[in-house]
C-alpha positions as CSV (number, residue, x, y, z in Angstrom):
1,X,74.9,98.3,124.3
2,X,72.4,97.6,127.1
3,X,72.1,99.3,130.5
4,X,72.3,97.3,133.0
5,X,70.3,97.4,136.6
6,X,72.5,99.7,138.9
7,X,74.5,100.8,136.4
8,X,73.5,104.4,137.0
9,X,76.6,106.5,137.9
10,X,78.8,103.7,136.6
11,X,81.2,105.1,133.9
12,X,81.8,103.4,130.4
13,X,85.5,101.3,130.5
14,X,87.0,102.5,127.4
15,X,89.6,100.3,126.2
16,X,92.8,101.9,124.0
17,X,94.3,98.7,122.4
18,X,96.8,100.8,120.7
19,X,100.7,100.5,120.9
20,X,102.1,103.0,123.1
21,X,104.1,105.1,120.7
22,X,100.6,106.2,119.4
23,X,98.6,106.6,122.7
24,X,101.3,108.8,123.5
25,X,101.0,111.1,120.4
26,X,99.6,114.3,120.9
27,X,96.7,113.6,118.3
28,X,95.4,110.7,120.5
29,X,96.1,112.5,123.8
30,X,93.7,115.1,122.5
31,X,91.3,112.4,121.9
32,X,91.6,110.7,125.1
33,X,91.9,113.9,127.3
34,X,88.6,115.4,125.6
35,X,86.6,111.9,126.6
36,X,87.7,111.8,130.0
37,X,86.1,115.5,130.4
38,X,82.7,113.9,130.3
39,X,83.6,112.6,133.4
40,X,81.5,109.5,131.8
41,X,84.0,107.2,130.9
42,X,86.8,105.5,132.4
43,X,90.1,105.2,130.3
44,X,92.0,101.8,129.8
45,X,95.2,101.8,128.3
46,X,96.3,98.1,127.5
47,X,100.0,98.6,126.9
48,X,102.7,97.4,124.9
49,X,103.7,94.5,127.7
50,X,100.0,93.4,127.6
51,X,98.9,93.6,124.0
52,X,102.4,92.2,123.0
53,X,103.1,89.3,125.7
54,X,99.9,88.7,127.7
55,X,97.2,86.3,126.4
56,X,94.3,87.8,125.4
57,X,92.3,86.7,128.6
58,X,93.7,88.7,130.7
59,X,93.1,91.6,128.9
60,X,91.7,94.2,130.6
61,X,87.7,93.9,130.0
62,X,86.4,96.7,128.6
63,X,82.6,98.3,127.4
64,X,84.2,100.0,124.4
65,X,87.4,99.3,122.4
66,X,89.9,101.6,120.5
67,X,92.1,99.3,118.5
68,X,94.0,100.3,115.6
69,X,97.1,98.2,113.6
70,X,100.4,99.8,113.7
71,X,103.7,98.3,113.3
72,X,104.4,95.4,115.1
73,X,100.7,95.5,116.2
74,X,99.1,91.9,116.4
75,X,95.5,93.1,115.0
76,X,94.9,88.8,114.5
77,X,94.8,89.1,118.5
78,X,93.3,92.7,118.8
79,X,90.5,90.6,117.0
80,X,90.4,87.3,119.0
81,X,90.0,89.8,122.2
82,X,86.9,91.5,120.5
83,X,85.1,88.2,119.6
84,X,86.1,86.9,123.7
85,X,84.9,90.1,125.0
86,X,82.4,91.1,122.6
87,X,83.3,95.6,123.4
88,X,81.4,98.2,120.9
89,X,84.1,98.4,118.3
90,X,85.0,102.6,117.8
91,X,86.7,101.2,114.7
92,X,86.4,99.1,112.8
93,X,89.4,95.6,113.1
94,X,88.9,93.4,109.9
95,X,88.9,96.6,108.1
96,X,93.0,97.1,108.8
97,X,93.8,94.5,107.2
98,X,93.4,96.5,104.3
99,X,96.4,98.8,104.9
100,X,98.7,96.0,104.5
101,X,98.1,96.6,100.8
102,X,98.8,100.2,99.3
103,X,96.7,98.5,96.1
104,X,93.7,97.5,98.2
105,X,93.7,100.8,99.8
106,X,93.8,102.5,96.4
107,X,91.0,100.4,95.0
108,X,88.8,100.4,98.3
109,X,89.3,104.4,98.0
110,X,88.3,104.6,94.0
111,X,85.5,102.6,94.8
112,X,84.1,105.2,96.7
113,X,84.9,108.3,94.5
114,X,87.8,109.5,97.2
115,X,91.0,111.1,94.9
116,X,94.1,109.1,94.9
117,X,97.1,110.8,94.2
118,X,98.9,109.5,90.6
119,X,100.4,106.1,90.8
120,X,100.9,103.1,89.1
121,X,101.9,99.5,90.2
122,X,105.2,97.4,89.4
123,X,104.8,94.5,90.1
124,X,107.7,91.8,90.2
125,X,108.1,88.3,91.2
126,X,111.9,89.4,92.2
127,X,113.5,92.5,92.8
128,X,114.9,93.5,89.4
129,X,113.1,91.3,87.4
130,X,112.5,93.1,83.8
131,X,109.3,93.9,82.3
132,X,107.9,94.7,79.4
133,X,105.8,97.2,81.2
134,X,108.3,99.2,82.3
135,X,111.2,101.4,81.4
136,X,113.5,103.4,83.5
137,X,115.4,106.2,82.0
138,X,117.6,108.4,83.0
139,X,115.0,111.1,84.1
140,X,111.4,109.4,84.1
141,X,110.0,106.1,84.2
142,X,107.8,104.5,82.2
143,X,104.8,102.3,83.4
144,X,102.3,101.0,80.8
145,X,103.0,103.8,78.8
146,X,102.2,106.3,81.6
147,X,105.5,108.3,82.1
148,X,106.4,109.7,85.7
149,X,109.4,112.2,86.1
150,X,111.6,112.0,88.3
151,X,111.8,112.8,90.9
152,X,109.3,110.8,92.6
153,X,108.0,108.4,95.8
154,X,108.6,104.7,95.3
155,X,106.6,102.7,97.6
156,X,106.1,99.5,98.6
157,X,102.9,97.9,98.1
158,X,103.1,96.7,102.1
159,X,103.8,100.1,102.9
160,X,102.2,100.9,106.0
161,X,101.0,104.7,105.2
162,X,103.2,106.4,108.0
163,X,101.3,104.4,110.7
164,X,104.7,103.2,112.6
């Protein structure tokens, strides 16, 4: 990011494009409340109304973004904002697209050496569908021969890793 002429003493807009159920967590307030300390930056907190029903234009403009997908979080717009408004990105927005998919999550995690707790994939083209893959007992299941007790956490692949 470039300095511009007369910018000294000017503070860095730091926009938090998050819903407000997380900017309200004590995990971000920490975060938030530690930045303004600096005294170098001015905070920006979109808000549910704007994120969810204002167009992107008249989002707030910002030097810096904090943006992260939640539920009900329209990260295709988080996105359009960024390329409009062009902020330093803290984190990262195509990347989220990955937790839509526990399996992509998974594999983008292996690929990088980063355990994974034990798991294996069902996959059906309807719910209940049979497979020769897979065998349910009475205390275990069964999934290409790999054999999980019960009990255990089922999850679906869209599952959205507690970020709700």
């Amino acid at each position: 990011m470039e300095v511009e002429e007369g910018s000294v003493g000017k503070k860095i807009k730091i926009g938090v494009c998050v819903m407000e159920k997380k900017v309200f967590s004590a995990p971000m307030r920490q975060i938030l409340e530690r930045l303004e300390a600096f005294g170098e930056f001015e905070i920006l907190y979109f808000g549910d109304k704007v994120i969810l029903d204002e167009p992107l234009e008249s989002w707030p403009i910002c030097d810096c973004l904090i943006a992260f997908y939640s539920s009900g979080y329209p990260l295709e717009k988080a996105e359009a904002y960024a390329a409009l408004r062009k902020p330093f990105l803290v984190n990262e927005l195509e990347q989220q697209h990955l937790l839509h998919d526990r399996r992509k999550v998974y594999e983008r995690l292996e690929m990088f050496g980063i355990p994974v707790p034990r798991y294996a994939l069902v996959n059906r083209e309807v719910p209940g569908q049979d497979l020769d893959c897979f065998v349910e007992e009475e205390d275990f299941v069964e999934v290409h021969g790999e054999r999980f007790w019960k009990p255990f956490v089922e999850k679906p692949v869209d599952g959205i890793f507690g970020l709700k």
